[in-house]
PDB file of N, CA, C and O in Angstrom:
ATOM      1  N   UNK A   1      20.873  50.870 184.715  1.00  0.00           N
ATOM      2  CA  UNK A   1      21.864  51.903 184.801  1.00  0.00           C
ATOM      3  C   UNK A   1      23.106  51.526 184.001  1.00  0.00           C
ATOM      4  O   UNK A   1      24.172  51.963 184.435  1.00  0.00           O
ATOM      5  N   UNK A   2      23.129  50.719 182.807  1.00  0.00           N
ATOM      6  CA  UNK A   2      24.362  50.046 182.119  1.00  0.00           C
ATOM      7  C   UNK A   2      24.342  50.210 180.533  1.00  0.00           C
ATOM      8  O   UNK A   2      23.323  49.762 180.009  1.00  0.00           O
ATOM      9  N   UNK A   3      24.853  50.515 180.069  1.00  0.00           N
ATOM     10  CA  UNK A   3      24.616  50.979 178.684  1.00  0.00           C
ATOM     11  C   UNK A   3      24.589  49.411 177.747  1.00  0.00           C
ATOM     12  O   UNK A   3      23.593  48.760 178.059  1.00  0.00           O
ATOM     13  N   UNK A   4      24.979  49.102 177.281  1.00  0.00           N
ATOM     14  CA  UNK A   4      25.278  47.953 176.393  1.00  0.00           C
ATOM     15  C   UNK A   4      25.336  46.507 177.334  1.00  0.00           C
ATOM     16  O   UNK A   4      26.142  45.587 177.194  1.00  0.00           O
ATOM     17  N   UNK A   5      24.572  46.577 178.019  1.00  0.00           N
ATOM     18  CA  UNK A   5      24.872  44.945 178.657  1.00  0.00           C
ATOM     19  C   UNK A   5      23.083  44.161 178.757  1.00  0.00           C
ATOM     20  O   UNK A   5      22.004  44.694 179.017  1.00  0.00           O
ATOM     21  N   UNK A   6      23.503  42.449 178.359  1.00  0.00           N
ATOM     22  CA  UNK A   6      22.276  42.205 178.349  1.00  0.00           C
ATOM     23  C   UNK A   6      22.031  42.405 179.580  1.00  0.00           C
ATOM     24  O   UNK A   6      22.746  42.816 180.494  1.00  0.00           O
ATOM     25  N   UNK A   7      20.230  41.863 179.508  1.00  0.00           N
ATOM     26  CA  UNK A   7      19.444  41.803 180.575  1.00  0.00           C
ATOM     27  C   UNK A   7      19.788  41.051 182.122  1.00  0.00           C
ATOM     28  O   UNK A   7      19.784  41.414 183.299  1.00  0.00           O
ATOM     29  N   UNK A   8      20.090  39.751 181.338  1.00  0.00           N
ATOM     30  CA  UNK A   8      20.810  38.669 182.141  1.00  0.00           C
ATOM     31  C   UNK A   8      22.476  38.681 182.753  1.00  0.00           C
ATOM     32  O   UNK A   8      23.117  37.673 183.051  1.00  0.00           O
ATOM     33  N   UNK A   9      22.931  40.043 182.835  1.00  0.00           N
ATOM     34  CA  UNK A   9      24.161  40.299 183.152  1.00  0.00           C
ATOM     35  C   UNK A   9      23.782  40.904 184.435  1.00  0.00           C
ATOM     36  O   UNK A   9      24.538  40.784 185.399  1.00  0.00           O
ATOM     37  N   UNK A  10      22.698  41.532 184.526  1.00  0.00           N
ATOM     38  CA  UNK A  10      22.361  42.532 185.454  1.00  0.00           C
ATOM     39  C   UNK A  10      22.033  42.064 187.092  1.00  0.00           C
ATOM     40  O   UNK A  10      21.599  40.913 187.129  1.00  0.00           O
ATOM     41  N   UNK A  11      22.130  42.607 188.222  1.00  0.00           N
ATOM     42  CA  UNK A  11      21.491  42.510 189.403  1.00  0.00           C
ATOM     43  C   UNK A  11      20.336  43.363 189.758  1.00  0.00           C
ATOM     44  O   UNK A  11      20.026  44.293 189.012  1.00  0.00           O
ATOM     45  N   UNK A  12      19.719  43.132 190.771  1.00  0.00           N
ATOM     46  CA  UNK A  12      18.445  44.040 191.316  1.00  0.00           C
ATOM     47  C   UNK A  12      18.907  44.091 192.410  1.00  0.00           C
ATOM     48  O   UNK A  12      19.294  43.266 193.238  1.00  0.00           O
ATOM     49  N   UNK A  13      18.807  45.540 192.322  1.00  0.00           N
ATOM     50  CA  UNK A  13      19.139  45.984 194.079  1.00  0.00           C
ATOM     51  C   UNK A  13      17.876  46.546 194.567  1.00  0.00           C
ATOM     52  O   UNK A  13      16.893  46.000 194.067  1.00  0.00           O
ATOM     53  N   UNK A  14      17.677  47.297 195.235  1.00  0.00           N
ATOM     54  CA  UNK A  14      16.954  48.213 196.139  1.00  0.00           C
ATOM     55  C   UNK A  14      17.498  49.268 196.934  1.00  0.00           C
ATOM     56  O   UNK A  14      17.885  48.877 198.035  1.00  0.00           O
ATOM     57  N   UNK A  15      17.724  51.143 196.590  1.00  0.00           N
ATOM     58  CA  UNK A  15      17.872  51.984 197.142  1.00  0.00           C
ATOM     59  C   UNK A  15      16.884  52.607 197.576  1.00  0.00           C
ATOM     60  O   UNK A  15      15.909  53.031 196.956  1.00  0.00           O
ATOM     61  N   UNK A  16      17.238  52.695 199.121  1.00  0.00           N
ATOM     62  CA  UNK A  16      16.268  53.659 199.863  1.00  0.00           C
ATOM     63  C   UNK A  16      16.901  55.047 200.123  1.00  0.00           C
ATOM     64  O   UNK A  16      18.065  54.964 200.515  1.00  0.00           O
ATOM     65  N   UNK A  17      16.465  56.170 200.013  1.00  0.00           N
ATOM     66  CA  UNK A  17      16.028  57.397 200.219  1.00  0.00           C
ATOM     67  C   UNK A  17      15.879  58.082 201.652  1.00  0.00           C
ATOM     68  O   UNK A  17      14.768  57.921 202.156  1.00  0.00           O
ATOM     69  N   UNK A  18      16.741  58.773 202.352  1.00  0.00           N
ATOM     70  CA  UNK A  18      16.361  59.379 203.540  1.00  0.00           C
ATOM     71  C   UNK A  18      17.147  60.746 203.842  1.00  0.00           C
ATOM     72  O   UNK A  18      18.301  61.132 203.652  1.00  0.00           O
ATOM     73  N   UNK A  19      16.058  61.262 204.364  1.00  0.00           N
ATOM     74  CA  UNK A  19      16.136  63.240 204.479  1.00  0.00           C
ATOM     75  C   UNK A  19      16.648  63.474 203.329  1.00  0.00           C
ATOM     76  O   UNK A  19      16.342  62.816 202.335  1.00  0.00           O
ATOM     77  N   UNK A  20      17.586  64.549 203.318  1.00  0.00           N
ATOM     78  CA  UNK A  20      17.832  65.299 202.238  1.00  0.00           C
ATOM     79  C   UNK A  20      17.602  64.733 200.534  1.00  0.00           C
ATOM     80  O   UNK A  20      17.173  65.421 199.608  1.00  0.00           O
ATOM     81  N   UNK A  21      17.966  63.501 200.485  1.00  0.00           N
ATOM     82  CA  UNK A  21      18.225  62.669 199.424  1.00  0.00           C
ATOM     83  C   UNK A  21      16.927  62.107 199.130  1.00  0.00           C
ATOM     84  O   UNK A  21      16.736  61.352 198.177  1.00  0.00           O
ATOM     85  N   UNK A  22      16.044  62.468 199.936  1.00  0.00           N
ATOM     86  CA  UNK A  22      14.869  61.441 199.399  1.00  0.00           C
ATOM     87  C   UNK A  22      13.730  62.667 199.195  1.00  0.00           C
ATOM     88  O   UNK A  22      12.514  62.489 199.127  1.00  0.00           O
ATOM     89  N   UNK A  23      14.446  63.969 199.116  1.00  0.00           N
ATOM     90  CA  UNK A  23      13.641  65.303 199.173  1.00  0.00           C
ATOM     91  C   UNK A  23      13.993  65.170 197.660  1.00  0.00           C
ATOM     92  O   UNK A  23      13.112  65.233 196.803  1.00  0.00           O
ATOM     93  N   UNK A  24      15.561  64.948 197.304  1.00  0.00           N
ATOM     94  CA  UNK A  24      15.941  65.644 196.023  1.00  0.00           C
ATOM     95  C   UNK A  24      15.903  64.322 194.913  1.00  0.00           C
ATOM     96  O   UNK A  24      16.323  64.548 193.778  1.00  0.00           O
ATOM     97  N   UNK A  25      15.416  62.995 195.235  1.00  0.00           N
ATOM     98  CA  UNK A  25      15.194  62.085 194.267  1.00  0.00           C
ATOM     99  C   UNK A  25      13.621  62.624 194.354  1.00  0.00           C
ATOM    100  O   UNK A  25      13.385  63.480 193.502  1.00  0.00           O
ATOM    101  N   UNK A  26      12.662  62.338 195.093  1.00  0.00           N
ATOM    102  CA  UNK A  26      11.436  62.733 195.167  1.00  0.00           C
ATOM    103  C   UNK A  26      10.953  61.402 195.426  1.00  0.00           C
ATOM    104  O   UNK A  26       9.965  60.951 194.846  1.00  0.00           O
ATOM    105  N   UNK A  27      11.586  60.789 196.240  1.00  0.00           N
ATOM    106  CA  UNK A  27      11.290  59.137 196.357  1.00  0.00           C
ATOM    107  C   UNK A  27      11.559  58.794 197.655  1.00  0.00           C
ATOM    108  O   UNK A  27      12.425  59.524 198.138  1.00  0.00           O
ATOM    109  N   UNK A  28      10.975  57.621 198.698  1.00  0.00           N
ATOM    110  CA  UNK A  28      11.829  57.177 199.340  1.00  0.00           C
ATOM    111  C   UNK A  28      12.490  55.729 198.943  1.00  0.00           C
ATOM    112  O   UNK A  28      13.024  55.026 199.800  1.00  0.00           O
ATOM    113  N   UNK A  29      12.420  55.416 197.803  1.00  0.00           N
ATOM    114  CA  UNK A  29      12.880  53.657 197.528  1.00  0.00           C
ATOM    115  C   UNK A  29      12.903  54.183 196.244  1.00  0.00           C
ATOM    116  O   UNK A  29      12.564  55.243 195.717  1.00  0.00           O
ATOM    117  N   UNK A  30      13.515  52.895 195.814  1.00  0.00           N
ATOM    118  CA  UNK A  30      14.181  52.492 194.313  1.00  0.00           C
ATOM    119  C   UNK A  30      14.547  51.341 193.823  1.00  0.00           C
ATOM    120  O   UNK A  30      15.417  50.669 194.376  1.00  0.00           O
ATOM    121  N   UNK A  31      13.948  50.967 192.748  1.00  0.00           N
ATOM    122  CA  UNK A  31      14.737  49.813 192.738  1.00  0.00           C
ATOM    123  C   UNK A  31      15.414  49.657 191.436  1.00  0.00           C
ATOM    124  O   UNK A  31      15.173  50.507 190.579  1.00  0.00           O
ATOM    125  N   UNK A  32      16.091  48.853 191.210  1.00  0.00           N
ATOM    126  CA  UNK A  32      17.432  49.220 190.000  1.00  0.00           C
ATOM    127  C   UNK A  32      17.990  48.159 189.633  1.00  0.00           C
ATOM    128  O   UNK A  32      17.910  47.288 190.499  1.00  0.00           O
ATOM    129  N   UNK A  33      18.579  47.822 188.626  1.00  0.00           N
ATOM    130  CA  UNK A  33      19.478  46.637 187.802  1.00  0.00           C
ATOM    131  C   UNK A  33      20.614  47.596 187.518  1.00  0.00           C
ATOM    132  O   UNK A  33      20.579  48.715 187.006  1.00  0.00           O
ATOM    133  N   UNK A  34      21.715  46.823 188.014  1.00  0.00           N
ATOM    134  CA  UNK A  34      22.887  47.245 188.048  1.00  0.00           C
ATOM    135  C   UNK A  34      24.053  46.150 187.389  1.00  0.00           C
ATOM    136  O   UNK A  34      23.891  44.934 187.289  1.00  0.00           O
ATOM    137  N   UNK A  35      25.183  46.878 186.999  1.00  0.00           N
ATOM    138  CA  UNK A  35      25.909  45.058 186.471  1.00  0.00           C
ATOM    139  C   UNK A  35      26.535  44.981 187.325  1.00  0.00           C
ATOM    140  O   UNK A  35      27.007  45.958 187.906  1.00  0.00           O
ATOM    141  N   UNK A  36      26.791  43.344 187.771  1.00  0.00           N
ATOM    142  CA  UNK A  36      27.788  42.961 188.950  1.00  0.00           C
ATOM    143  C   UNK A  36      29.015  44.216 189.458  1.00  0.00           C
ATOM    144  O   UNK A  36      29.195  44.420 190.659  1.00  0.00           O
ATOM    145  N   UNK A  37      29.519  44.714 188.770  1.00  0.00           N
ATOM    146  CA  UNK A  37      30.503  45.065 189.036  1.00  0.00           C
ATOM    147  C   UNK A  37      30.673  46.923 189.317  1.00  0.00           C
ATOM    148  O   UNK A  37      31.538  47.796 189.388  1.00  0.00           O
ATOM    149  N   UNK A  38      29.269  46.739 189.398  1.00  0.00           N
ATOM    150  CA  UNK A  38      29.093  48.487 190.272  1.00  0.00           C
ATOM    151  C   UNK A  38      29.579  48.229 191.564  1.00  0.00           C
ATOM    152  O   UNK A  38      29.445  47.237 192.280  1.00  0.00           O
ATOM    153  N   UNK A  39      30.345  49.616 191.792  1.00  0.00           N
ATOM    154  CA  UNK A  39      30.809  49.642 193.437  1.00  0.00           C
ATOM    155  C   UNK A  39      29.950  50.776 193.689  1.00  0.00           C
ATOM    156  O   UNK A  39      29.549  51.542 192.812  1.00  0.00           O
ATOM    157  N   UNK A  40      29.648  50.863 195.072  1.00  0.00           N
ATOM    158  CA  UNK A  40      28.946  51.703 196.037  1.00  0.00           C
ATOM    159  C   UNK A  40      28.981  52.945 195.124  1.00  0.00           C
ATOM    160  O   UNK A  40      28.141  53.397 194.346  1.00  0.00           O
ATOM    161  N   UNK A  41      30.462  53.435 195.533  1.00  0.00           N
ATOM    162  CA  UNK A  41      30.195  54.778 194.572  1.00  0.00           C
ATOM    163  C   UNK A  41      30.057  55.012 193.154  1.00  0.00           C
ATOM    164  O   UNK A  41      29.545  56.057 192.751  1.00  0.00           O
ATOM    165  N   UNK A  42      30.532  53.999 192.262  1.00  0.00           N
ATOM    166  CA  UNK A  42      29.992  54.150 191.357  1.00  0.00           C
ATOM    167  C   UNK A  42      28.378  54.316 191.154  1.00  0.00           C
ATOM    168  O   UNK A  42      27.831  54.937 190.242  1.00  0.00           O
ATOM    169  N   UNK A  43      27.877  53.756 192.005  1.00  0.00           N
ATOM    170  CA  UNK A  43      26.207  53.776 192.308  1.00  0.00           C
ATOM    171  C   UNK A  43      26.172  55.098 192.614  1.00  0.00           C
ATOM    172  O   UNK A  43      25.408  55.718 191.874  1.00  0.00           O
ATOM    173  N   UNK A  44      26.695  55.724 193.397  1.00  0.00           N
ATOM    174  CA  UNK A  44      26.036  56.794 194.205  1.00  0.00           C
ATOM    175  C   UNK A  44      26.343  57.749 193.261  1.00  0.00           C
ATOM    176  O   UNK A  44      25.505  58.634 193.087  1.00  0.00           O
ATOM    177  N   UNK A  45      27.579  57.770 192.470  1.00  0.00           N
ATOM    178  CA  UNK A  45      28.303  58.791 191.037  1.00  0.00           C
ATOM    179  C   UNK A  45      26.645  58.822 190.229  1.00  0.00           C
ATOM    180  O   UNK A  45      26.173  59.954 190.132  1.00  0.00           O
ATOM    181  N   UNK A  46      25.986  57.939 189.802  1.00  0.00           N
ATOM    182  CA  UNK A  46      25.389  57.783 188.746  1.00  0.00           C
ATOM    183  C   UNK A  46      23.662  58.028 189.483  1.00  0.00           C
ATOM    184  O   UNK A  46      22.853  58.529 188.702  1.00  0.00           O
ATOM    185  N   UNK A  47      23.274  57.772 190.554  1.00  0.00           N
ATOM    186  CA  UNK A  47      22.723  58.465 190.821  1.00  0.00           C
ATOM    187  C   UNK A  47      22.568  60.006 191.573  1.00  0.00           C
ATOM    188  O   UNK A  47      21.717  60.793 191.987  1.00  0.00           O
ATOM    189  N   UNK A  48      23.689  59.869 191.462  1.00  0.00           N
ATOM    190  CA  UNK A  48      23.784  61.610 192.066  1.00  0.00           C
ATOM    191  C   UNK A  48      23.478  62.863 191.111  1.00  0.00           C
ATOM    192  O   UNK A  48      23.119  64.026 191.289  1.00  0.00           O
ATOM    193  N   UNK A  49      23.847  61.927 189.837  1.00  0.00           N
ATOM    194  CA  UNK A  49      23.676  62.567 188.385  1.00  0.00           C
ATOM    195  C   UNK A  49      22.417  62.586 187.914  1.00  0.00           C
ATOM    196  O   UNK A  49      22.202  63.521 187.142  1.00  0.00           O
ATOM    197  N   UNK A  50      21.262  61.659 188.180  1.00  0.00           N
ATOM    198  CA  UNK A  50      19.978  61.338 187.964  1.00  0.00           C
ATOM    199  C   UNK A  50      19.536  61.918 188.907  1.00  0.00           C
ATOM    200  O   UNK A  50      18.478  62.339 188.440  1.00  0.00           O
ATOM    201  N   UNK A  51      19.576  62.244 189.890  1.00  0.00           N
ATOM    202  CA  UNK A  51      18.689  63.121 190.968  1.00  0.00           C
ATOM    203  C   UNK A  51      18.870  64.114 191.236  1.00  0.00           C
ATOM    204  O   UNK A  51      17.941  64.787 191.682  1.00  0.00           O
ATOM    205  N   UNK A  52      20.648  64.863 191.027  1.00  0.00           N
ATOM    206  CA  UNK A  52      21.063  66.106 190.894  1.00  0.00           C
ATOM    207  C   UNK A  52      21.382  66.623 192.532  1.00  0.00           C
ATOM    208  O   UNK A  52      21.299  67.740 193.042  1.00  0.00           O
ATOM    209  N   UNK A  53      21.875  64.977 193.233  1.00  0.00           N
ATOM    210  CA  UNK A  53      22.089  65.508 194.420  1.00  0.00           C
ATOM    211  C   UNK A  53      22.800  66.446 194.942  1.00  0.00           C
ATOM    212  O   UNK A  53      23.809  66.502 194.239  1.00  0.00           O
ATOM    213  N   UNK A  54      22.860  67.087 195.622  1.00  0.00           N
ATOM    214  CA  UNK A  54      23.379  68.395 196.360  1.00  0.00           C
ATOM    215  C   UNK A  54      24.458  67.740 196.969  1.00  0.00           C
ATOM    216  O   UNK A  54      25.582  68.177 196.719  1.00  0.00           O
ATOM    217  N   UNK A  55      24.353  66.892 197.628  1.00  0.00           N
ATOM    218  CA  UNK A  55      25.684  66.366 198.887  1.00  0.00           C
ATOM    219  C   UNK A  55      26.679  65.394 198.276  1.00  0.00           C
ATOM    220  O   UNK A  55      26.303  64.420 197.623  1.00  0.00           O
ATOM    221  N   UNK A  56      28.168  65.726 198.537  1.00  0.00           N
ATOM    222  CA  UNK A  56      28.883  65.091 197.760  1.00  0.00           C
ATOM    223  C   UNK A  56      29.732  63.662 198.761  1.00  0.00           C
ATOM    224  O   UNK A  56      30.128  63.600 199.925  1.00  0.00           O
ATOM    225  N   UNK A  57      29.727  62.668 197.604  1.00  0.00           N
ATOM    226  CA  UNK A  57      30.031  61.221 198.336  1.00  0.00           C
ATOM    227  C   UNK A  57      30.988  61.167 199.699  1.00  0.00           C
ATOM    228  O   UNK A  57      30.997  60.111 200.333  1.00  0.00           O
ATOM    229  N   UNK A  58      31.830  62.342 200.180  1.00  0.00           N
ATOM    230  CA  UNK A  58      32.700  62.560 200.614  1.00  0.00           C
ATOM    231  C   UNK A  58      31.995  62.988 202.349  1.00  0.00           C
ATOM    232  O   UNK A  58      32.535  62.884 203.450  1.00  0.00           O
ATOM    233  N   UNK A  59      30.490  63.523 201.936  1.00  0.00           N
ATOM    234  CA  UNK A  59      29.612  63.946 203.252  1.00  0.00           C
ATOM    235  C   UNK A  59      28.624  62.978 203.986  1.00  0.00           C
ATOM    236  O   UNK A  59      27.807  63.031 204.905  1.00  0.00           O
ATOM    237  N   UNK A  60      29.233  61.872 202.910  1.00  0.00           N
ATOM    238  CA  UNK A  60      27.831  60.566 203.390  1.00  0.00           C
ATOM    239  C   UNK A  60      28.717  59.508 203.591  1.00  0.00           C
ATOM    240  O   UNK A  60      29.912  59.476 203.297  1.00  0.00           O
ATOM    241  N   UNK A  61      27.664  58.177 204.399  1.00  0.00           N
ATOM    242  CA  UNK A  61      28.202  56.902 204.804  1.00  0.00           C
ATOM    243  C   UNK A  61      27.366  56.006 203.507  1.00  0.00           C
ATOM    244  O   UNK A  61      26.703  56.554 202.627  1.00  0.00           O
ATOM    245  N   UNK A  62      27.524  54.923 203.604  1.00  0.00           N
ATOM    246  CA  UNK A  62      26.618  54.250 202.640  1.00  0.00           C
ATOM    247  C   UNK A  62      26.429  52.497 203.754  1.00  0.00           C
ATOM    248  O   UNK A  62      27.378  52.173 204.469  1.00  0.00           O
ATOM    249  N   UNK A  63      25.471  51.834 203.717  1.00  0.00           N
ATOM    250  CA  UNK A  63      24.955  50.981 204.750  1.00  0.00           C
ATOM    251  C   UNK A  63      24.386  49.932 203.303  1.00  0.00           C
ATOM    252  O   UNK A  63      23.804  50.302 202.283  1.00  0.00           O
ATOM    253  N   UNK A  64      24.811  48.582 203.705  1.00  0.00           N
ATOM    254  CA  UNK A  64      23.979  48.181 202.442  1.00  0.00           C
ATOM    255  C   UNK A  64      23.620  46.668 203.958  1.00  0.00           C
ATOM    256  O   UNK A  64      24.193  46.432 205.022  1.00  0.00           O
ATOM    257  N   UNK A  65      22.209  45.892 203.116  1.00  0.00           N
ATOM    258  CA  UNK A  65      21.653  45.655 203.770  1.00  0.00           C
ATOM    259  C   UNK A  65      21.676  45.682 205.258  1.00  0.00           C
ATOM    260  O   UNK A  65      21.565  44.557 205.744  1.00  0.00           O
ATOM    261  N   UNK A  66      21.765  46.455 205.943  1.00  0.00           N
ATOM    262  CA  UNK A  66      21.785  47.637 207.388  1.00  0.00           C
ATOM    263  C   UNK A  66      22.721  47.154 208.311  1.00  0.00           C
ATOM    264  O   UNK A  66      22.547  46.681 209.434  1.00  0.00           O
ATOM    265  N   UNK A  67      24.292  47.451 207.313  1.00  0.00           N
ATOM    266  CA  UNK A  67      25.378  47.385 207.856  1.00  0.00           C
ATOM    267  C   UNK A  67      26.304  48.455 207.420  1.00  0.00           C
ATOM    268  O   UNK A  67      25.910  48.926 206.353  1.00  0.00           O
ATOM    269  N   UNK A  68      27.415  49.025 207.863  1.00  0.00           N
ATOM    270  CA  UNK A  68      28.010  49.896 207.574  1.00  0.00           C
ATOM    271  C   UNK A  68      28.786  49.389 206.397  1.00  0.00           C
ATOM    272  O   UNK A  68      29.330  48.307 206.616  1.00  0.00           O
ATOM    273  N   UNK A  69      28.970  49.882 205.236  1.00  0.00           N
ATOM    274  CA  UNK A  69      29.837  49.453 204.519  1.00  0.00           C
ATOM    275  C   UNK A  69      31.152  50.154 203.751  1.00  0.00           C
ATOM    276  O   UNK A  69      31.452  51.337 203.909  1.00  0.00           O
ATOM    277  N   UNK A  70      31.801  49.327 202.990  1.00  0.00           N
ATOM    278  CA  UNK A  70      33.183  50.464 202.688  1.00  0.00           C
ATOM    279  C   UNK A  70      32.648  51.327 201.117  1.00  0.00           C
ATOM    280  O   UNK A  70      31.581  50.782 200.834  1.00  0.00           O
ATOM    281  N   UNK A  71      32.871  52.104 200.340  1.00  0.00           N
ATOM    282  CA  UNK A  71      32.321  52.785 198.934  1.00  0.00           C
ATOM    283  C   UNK A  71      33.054  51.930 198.054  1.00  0.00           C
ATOM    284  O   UNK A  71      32.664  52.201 196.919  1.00  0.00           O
ATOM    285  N   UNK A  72      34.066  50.886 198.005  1.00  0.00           N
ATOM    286  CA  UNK A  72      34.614  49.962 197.351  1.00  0.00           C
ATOM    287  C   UNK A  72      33.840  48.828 197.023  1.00  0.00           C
ATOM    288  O   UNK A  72      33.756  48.300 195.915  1.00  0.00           O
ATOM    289  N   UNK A  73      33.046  48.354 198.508  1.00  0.00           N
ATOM    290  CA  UNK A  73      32.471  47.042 198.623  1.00  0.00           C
ATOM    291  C   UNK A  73      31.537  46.757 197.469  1.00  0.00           C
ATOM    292  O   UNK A  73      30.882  47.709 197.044  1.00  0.00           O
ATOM    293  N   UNK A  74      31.383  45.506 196.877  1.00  0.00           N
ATOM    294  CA  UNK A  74      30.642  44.735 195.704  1.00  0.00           C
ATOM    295  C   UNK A  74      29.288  44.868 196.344  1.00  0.00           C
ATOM    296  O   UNK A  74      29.101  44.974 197.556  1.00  0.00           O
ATOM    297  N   UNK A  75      28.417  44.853 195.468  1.00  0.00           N
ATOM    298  CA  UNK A  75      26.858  45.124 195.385  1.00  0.00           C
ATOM    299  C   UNK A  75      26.612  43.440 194.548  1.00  0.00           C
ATOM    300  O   UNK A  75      27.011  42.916 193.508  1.00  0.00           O
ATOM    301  N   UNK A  76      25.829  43.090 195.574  1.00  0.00           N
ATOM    302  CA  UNK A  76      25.353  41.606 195.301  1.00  0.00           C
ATOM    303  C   UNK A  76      23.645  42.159 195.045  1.00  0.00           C
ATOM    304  O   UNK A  76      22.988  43.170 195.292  1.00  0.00           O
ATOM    305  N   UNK A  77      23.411  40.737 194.361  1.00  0.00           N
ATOM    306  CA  UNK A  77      21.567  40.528 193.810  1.00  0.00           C
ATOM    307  C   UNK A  77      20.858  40.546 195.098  1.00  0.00           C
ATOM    308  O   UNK A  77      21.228  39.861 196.052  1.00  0.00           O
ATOM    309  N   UNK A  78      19.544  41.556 195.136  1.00  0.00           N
ATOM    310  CA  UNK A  78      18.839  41.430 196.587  1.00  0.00           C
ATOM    311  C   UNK A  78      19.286  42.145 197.089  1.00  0.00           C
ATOM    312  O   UNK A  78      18.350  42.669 197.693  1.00  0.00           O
ATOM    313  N   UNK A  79      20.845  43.063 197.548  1.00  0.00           N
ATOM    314  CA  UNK A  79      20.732  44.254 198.493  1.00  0.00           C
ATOM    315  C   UNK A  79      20.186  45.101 198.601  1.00  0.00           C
ATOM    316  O   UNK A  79      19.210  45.303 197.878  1.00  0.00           O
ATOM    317  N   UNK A  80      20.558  45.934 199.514  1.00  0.00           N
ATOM    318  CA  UNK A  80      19.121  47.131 199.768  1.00  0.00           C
ATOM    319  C   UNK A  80      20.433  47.562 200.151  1.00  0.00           C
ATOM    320  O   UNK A  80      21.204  46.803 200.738  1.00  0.00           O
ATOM    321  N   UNK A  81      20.783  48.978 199.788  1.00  0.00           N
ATOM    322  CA  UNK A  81      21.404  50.302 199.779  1.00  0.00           C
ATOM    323  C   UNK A  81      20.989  51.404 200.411  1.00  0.00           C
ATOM    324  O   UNK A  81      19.907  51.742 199.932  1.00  0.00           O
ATOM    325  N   UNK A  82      21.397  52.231 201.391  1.00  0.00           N
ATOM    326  CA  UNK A  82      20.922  53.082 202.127  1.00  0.00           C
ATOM    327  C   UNK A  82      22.418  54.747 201.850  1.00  0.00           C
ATOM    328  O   UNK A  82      23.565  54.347 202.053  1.00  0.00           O
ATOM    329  N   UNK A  83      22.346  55.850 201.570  1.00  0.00           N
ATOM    330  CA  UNK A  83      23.208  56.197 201.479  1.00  0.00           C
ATOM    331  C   UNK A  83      22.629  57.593 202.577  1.00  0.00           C
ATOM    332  O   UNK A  83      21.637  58.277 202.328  1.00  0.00           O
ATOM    333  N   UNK A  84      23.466  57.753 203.706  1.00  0.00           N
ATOM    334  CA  UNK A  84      23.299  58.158 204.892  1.00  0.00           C
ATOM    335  C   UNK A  84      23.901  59.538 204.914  1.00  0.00           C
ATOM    336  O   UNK A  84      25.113  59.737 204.984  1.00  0.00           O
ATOM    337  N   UNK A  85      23.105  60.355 204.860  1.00  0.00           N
ATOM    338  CA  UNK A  85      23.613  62.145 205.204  1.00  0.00           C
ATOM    339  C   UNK A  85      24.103  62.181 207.061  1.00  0.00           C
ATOM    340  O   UNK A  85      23.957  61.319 207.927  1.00  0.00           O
ATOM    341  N   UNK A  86      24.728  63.607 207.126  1.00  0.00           N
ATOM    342  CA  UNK A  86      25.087  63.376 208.252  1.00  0.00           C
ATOM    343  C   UNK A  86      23.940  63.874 208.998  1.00  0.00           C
ATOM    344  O   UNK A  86      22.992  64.521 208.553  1.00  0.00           O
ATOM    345  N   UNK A  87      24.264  63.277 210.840  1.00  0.00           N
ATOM    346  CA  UNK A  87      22.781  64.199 211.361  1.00  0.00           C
ATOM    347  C   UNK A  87      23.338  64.412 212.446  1.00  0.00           C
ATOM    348  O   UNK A  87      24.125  63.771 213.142  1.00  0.00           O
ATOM    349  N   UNK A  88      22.606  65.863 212.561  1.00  0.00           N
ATOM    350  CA  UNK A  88      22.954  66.896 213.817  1.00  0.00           C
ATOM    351  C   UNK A  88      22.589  66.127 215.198  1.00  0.00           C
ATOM    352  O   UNK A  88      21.506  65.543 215.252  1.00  0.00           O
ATOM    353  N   UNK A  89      23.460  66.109 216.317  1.00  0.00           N
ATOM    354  CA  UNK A  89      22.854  65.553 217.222  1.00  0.00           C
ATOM    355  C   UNK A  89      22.899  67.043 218.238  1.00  0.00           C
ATOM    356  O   UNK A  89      23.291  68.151 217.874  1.00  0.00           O
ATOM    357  N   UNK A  90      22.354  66.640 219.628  1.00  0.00           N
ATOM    358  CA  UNK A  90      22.699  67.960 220.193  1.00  0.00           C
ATOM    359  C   UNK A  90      22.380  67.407 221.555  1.00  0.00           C
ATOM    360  O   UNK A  90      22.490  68.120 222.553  1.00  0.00           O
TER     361      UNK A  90
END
């Protein structure tokens, strides 16, 4: 997801996919090389653009390896990314 950067600059993450978002990627997982210095939303900006998501960063939480996290927080090598729609309870 980085235009001009080597190979060896990059991290591997892992995004997973759930309800709405994993209707409109057509996926439930992902996995991705990112450069150190993607933040959450920059992640979620750039795939929102590749999948043409409907829901905007402002309606979701984001959880990276299955903790709540802030859309600022650094994306380390090996996380797993979860970006969380809201859900109806009743």
């Amino acid at each position: 997801m980085t235009d001009v950067t080597n190979a060896h600059d990059l991290i591997n993450i892992n995004v997973l996919y759930f309800a709405s978002l994993a209707d409109e990627a057509n996926r439930q997982e992902e996995k991705l090389a990112v450069t150190p210095s993607t933040s959450l939303a920059q992640l979620y900006a750039q795939l929102s653009e590749k999948h043409r998501f409907s829901r905007p960063q402002a309606d979701l939480r984001v959880a990276v390896n299955d903790y709540f996290a802030k859309w600022d927080d650094p994306i380390n090598d090996g996380d797993s990314v979860v970006f969380i729609t809201p859900v109806a309870g009743g």
